[in-house]
Structure formats: structure tokens, C-alpha cells
LUMDOSE-674578 format. One record per atom (N, C-alpha, C, CB): chain; x, y, z; atom name. Coordinates in steps of 0.05 Angstrom, whole numbers, always signed. Glycine has a CB too. Layout:
N
 kette      X      Y      Z atom
     A      X      Y      Z   CA
...
END
This chain:
149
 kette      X      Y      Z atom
     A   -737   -779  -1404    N
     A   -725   -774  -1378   CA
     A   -731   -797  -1358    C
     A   -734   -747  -1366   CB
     A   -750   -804  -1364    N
     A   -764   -830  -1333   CA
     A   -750   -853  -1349    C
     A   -812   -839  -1326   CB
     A   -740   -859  -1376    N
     A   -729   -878  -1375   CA
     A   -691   -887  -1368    C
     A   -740   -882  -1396   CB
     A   -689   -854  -1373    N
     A   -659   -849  -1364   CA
     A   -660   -857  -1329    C
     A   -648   -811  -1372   CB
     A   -675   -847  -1314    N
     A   -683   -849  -1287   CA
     A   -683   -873  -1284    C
     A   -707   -837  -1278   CB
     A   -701   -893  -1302    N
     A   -705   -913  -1296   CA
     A   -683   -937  -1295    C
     A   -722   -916  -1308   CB
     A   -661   -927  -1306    N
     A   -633   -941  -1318   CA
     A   -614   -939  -1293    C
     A   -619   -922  -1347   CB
     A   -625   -918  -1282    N
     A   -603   -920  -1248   CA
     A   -616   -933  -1225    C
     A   -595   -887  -1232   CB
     A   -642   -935  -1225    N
     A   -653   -961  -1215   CA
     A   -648   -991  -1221    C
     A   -676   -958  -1221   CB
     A   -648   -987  -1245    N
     A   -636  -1021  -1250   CA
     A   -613  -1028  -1246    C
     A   -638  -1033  -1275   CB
     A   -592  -1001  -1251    N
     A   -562  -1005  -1244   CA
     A   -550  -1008  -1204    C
     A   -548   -973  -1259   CB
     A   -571   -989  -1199    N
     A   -571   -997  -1171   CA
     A   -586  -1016  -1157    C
     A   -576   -979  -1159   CB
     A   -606  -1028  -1172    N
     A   -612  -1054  -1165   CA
     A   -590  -1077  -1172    C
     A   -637  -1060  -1179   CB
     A   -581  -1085  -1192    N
     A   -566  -1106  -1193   CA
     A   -537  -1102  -1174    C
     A   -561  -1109  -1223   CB
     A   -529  -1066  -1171    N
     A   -512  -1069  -1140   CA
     A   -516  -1084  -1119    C
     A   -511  -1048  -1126   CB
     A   -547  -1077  -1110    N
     A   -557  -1091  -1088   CA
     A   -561  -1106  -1092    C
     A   -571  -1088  -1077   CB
     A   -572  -1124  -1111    N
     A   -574  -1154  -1109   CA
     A   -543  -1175  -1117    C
     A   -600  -1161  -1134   CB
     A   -529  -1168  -1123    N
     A   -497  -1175  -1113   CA
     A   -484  -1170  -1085    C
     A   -478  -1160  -1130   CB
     A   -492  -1152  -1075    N
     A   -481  -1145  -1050   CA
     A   -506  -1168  -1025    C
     A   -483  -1101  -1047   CB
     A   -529  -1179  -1041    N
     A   -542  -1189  -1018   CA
     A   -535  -1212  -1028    C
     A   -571  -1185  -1011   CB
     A   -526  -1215  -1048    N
     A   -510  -1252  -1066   CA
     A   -488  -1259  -1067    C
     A   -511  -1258  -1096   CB
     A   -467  -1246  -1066    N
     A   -444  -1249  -1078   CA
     A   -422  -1238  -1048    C
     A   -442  -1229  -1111   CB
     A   -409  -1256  -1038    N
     A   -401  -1261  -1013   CA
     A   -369  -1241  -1024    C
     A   -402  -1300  -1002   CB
     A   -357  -1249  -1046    N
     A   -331  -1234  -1053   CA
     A   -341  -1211  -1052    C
     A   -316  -1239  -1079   CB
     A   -360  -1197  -1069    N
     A   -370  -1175  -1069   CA
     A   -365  -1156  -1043    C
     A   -397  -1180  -1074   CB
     A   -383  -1179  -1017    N
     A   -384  -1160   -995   CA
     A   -354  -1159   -991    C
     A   -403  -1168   -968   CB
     A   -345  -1180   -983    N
     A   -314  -1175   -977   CA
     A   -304  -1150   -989    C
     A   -297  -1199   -987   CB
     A   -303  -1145  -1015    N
     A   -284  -1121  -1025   CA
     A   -300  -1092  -1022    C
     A   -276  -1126  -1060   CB
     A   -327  -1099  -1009    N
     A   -336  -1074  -1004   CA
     A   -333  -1060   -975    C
     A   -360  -1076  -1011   CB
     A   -328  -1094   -960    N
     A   -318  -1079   -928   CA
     A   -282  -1073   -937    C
     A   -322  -1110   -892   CB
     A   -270  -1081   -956    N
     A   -235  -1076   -955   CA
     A   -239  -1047   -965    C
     A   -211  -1099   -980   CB
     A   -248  -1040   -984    N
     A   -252  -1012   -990   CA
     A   -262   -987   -977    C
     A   -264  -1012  -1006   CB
     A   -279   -989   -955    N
     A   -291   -981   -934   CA
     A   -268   -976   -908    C
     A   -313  -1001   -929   CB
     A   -252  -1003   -909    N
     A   -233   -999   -888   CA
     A   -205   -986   -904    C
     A   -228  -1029   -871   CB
     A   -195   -984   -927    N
     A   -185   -974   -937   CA
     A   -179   -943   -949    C
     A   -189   -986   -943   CB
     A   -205   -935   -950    N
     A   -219   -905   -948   CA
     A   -217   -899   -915    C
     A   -256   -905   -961   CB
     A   -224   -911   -899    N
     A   -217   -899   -880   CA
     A   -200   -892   -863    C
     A   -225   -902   -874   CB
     A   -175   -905   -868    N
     A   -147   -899   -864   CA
     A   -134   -879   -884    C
     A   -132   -924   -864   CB
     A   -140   -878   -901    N
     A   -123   -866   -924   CA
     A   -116   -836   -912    C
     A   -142   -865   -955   CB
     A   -139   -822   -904    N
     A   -139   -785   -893   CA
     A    -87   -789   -884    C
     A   -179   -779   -835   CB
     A   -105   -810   -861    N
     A    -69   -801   -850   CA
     A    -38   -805   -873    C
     A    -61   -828   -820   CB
     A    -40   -830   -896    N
     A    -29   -837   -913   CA
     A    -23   -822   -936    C
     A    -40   -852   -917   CB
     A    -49   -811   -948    N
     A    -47   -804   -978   CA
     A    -46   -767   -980    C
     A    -79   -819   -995   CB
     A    -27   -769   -988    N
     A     -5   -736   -980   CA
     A    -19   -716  -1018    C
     A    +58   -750   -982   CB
     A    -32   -730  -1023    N
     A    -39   -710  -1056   CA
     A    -72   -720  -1062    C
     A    -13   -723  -1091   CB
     A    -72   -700  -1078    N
     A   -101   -712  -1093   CA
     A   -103   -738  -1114    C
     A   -112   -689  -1112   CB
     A    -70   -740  -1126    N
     A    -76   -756  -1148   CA
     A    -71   -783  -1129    C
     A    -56   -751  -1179   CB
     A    -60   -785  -1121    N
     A    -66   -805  -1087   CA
     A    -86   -822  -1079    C
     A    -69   -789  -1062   CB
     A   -109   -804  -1085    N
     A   -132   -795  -1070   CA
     A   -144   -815  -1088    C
     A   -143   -761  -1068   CB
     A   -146   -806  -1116    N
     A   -157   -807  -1140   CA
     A   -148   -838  -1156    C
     A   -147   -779  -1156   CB
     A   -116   -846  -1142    N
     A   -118   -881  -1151   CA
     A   -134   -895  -1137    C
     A    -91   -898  -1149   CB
     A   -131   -884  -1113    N
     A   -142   -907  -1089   CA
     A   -178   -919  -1093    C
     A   -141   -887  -1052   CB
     A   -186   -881  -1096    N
     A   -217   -882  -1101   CA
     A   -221   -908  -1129    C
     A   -230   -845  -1110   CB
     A   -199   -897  -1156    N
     A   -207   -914  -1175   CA
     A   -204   -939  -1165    C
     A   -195   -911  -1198   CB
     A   -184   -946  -1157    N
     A   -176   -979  -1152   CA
     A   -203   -989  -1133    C
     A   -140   -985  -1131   CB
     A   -212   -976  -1110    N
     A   -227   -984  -1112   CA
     A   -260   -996  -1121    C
     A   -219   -980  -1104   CB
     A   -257   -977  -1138    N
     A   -289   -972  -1153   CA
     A   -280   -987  -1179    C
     A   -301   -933  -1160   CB
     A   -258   -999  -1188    N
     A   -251  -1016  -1202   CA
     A   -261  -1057  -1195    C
     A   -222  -1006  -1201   CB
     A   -239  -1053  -1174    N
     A   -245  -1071  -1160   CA
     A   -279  -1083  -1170    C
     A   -241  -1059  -1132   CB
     A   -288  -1069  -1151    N
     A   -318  -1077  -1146   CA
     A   -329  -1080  -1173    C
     A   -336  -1055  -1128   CB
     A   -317  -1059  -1184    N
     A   -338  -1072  -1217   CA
     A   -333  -1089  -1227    C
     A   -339  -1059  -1243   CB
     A   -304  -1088  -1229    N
     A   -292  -1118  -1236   CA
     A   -314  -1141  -1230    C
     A   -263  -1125  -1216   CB
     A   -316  -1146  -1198    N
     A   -326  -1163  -1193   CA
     A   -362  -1174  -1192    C
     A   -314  -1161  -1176   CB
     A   -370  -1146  -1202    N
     A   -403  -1141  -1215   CA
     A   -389  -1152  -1243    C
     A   -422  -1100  -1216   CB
     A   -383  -1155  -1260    N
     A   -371  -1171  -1281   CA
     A   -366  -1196  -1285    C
     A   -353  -1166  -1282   CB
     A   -357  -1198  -1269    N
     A   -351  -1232  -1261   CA
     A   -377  -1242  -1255    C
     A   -329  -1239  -1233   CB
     A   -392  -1227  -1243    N
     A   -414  -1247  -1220   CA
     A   -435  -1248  -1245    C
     A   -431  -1228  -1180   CB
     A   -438  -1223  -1257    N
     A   -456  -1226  -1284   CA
     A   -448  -1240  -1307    C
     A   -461  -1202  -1295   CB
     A   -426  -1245  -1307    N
     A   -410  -1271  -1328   CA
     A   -419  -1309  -1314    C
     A   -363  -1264  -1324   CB
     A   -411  -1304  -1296    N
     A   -420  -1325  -1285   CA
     A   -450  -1336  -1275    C
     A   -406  -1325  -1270   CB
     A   -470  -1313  -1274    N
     A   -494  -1325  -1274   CA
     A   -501  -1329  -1307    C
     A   -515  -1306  -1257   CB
     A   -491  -1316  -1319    N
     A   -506  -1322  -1355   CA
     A   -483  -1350  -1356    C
     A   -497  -1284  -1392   CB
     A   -471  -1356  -1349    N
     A   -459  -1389  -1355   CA
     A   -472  -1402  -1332    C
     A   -421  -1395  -1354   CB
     A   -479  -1402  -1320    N
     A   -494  -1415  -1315   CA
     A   -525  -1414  -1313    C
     A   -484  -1420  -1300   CB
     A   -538  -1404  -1322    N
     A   -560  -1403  -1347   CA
     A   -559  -1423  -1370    C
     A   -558  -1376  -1361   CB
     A   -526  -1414  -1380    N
     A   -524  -1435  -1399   CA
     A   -531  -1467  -1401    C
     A   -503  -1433  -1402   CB
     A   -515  -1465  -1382    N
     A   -516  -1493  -1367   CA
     A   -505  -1497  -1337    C
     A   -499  -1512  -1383   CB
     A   -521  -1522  -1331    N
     A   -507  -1529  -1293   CA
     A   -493  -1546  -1290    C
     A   -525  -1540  -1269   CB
     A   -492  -1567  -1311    N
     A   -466  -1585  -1317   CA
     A   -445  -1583  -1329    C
     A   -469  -1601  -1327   CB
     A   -421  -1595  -1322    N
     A   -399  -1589  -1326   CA
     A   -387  -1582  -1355    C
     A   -389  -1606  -1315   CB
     A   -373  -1557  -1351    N
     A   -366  -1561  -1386   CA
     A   -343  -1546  -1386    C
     A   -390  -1547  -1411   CB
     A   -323  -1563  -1397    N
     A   -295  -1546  -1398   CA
     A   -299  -1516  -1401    C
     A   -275  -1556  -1425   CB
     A   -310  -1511  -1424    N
     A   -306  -1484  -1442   CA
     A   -318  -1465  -1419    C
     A   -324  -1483  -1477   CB
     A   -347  -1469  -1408    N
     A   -350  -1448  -1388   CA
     A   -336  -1453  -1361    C
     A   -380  -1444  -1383   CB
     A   -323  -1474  -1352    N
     A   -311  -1462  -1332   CA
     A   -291  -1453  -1342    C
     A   -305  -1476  -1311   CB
     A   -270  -1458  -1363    N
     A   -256  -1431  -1373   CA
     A   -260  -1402  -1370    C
     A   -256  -1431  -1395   CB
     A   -278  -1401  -1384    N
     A   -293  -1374  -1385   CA
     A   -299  -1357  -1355    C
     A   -323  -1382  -1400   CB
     A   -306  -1376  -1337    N
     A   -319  -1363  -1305   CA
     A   -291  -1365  -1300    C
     A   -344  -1383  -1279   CB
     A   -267  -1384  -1297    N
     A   -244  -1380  -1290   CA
     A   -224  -1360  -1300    C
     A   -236  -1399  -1292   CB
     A   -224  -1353  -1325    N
     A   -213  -1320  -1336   CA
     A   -233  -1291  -1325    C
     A   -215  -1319  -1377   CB
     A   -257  -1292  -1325    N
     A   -269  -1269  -1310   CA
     A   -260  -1270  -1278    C
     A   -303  -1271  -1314   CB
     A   -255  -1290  -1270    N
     A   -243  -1287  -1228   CA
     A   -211  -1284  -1240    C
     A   -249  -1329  -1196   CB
     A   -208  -1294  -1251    N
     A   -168  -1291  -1252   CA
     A   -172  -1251  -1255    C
     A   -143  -1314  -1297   CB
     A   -186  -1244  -1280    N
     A   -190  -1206  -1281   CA
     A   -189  -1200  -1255    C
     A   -222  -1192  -1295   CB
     A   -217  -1203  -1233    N
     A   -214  -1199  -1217   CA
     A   -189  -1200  -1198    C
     A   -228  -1207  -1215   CB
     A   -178  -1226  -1206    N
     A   -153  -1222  -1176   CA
     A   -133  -1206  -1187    C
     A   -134  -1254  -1161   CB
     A   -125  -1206  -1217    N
     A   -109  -1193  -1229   CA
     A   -105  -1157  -1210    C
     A   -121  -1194  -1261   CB
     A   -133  -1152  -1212    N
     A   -135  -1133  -1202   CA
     A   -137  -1122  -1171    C
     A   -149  -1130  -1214   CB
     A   -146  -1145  -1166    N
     A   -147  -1140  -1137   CA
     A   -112  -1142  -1125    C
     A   -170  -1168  -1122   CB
     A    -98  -1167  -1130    N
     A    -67  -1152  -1130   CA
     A    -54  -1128  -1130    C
     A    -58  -1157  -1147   CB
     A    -62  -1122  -1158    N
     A    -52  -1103  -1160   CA
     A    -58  -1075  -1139    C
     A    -56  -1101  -1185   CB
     A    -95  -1076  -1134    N
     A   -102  -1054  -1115   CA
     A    -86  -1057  -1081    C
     A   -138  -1057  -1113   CB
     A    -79  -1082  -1078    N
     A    -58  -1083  -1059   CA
     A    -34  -1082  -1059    C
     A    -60  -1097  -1050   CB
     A    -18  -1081  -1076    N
     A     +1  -1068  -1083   CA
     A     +6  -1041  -1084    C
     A     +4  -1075  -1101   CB
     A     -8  -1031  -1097    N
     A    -14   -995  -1095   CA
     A    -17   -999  -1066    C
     A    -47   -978  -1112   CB
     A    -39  -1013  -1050    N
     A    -29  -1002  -1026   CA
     A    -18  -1005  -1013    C
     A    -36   -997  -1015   CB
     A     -5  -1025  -1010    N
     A    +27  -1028  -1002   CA
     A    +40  -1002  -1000    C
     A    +45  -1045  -1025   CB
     A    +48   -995  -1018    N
     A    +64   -970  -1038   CA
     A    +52   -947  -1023    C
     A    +56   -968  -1078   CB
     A    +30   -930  -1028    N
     A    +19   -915  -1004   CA
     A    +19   -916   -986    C
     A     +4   -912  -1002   CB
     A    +14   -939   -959    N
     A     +8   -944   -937   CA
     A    +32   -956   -923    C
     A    -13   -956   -938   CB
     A    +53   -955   -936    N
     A    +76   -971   -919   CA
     A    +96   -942   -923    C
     A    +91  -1009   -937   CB
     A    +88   -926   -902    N
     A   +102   -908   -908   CA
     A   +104   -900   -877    C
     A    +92   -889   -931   CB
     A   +136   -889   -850    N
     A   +133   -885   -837   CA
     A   +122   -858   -824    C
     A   +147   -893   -836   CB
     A   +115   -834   -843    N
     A    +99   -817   -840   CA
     A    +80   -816   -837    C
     A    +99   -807   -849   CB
     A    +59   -832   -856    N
     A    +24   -841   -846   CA
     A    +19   -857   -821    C
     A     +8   -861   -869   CB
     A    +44   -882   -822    N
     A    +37   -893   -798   CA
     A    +39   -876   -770    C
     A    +53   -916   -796   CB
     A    +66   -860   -761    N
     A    +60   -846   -751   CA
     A    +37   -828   -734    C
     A    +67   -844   -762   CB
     A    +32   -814   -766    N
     A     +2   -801   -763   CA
     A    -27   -821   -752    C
     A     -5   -790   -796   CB
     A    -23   -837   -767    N
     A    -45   -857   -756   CA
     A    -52   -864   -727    C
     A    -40   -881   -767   CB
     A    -21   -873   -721    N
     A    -25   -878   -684   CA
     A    -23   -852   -667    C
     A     +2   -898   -668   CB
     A    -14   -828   -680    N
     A    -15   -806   -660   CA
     A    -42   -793   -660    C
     A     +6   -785   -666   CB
     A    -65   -792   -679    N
     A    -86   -793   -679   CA
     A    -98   -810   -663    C
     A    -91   -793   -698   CB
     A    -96   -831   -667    N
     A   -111   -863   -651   CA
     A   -103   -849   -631    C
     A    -98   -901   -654   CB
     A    -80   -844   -613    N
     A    -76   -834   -581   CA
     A    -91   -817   -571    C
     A    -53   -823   -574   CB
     A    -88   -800   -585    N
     A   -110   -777   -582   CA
     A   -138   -771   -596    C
     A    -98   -756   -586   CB
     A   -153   -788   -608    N
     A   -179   -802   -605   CA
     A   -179   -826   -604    C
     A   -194   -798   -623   CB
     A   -185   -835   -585    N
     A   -183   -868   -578   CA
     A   -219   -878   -596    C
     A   -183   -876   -529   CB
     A   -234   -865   -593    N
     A   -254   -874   -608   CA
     A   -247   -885   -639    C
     A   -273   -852   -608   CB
     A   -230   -866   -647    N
     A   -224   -875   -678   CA
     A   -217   -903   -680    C
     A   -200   -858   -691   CB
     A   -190   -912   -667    N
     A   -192   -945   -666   CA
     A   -215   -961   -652    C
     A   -166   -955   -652   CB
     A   -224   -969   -642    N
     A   -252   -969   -626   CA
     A   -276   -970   -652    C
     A   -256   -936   -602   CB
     A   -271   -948   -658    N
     A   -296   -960   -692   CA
     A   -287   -970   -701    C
     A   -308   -945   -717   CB
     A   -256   -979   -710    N
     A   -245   -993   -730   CA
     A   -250  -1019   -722    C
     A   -218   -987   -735   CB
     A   -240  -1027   -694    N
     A   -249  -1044   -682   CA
     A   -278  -1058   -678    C
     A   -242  -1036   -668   CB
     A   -297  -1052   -664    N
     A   -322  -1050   -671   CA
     A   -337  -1051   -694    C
     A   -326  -1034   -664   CB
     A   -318  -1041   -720    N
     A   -334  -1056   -741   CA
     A   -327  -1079   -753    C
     A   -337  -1043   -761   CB
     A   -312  -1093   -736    N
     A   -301  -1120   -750   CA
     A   -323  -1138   -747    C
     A   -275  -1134   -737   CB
     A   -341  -1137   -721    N
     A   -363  -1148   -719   CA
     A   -387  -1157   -740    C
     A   -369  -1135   -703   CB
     A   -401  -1116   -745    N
     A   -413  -1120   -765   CA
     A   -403  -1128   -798    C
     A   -423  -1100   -762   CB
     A   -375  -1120   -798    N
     A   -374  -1127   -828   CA
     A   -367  -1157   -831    C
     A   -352  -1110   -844   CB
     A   -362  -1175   -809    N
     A   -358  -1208   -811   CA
     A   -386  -1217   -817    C
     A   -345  -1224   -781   CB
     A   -408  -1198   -801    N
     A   -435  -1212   -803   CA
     A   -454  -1207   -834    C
     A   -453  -1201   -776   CB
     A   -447  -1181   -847    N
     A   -446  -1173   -869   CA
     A   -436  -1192   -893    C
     A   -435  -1152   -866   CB
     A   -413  -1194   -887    N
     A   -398  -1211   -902   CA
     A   -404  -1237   -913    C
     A   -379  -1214   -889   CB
     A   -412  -1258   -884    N
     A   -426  -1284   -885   CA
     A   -451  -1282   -900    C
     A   -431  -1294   -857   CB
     A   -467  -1260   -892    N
     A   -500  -1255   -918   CA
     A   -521  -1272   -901    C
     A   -498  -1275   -962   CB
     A   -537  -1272   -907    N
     A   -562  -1288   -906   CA
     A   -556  -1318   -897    C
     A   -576  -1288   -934   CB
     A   -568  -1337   -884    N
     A   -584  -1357   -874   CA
     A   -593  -1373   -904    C
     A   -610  -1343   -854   CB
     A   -590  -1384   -931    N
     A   -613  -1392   -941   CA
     A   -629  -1417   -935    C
     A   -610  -1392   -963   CB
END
């Protein structure tokens, strides 16, 4: 059992240590964040509910993929070598493959005059709601940028 335990420690360690390394990372973790949080007025079903959540929990792994492909090549080596930048260049193409596509889906969901609607007639009548949306552009730009090294 403590070693099963111990396996979601390491899995949630290497989250966190991408999210304090890997600058795309944060990016798709503030788009998903702001994406989840519009959706309530947009997404009219569960199975709705249920692409968006995957696409985004895709996304991000995707890109825990890539970032762990690309530190073991470069392990490999630090000098230039066709074959691994191949290799780091097909693991980010997955990524955008996908990341496209998760914007596309939301395209398709979110370009709809019924959510928008809903969205600003809410915003009118809680003005705080835009106001956080707002307000977190701050922290998630400073998030985003990471660390000083």
C-alpha cells in the first residue's frame, strides 16, 4: 500500500516540477482554468462537459510527454543531432496537433449565440464575475513567466 501511495507522490511531483519548468505547461494550465470557467454558461449537456474536461486533461498530458521526451534527449545529448531534434519536434507537433484541435472543439461549443448571451447577462448582473476574469490576467501572466533563474 505505501508503495502504491508512494506512486502518486512521484506522479504529483513530476506535475509540479513541470508546472515550476515548463513555461507551455503553465500556459495550457491558465487556458484550461479560463476555459472551465466560462463553460457553466456554454456547455448545454454532460457529454459537453465531459469533451472539454478530457481535452483538457489531454492537453496537459500531452505536454508532460513532450517535456519528459525532451529532457531524456537531452540527457542524451546537448549537441546538435538531426535524429533527436526530430524526435523533440514530433513530440511538440502531438502536442499542437492537439492543442488545435482542443480549440476547435471550442470554437464549436463556445461560438454559440445562446452561451454568449448567457455569459454577458450574468456578467451584468454580477459584475464581480468579469472583474475575476479580469484580475486574473495579472496573476496568471506572472505565473506564466515562472521564476527569475
Amino acid at each position: 500500500m505505501i508503495r502504491f501511495l508512494k506512486s502518486f507522490k512521484n506522479a504529483f511531483n513530476g506535475i509540479i516540477f513541470e508546472a515550476k519548468n515548463g513555461r507551455n505547461f503553465r500556459v495550457q494550465i491558465i487556458a484550461a482554468i479560463y476555459c472551465l470557467s466560462i463553460s457553466p454558461f456554454f456547455l448545454e449537456n454532460k457529454t459537453q462537459w465531459a469533451v472539454v474536461i478530457i481535452l483538457c486533461t489531454l492537453v496537459l498530458s500531452a505536454e508532460l510527454f513532450n517535456a519528459a521526451i525532451e529532457k531524456n534527449c537531452d540527457r542524451i545529448t546537448t549537441e546538435y543531432d538531426e535524429k533527436i531534434k526530430n524526435i523533440k519536434d514530433m513530440a511538440a507537433g502531438a502536442v499542437l496537433i492537439l492543442s488545435v484541435c482542443s480549440v476547435a472543439v471550442a470554437a464549436v461549443f463556445f461560438a454559440n449565440e445562446k452561451g454568449i448571451n448567457r455569459f454577458f447577462d450574468y456578467c451584468k448582473d454580477n459584475i464581480w464575475y468579469p472583474l475575476v476574469l479580469v484580475i486574473f490576467i495579472i496573476p496568471s501572466i506572472v505565473f506564466i513567466k515562472g521564476k527569475k533563474n
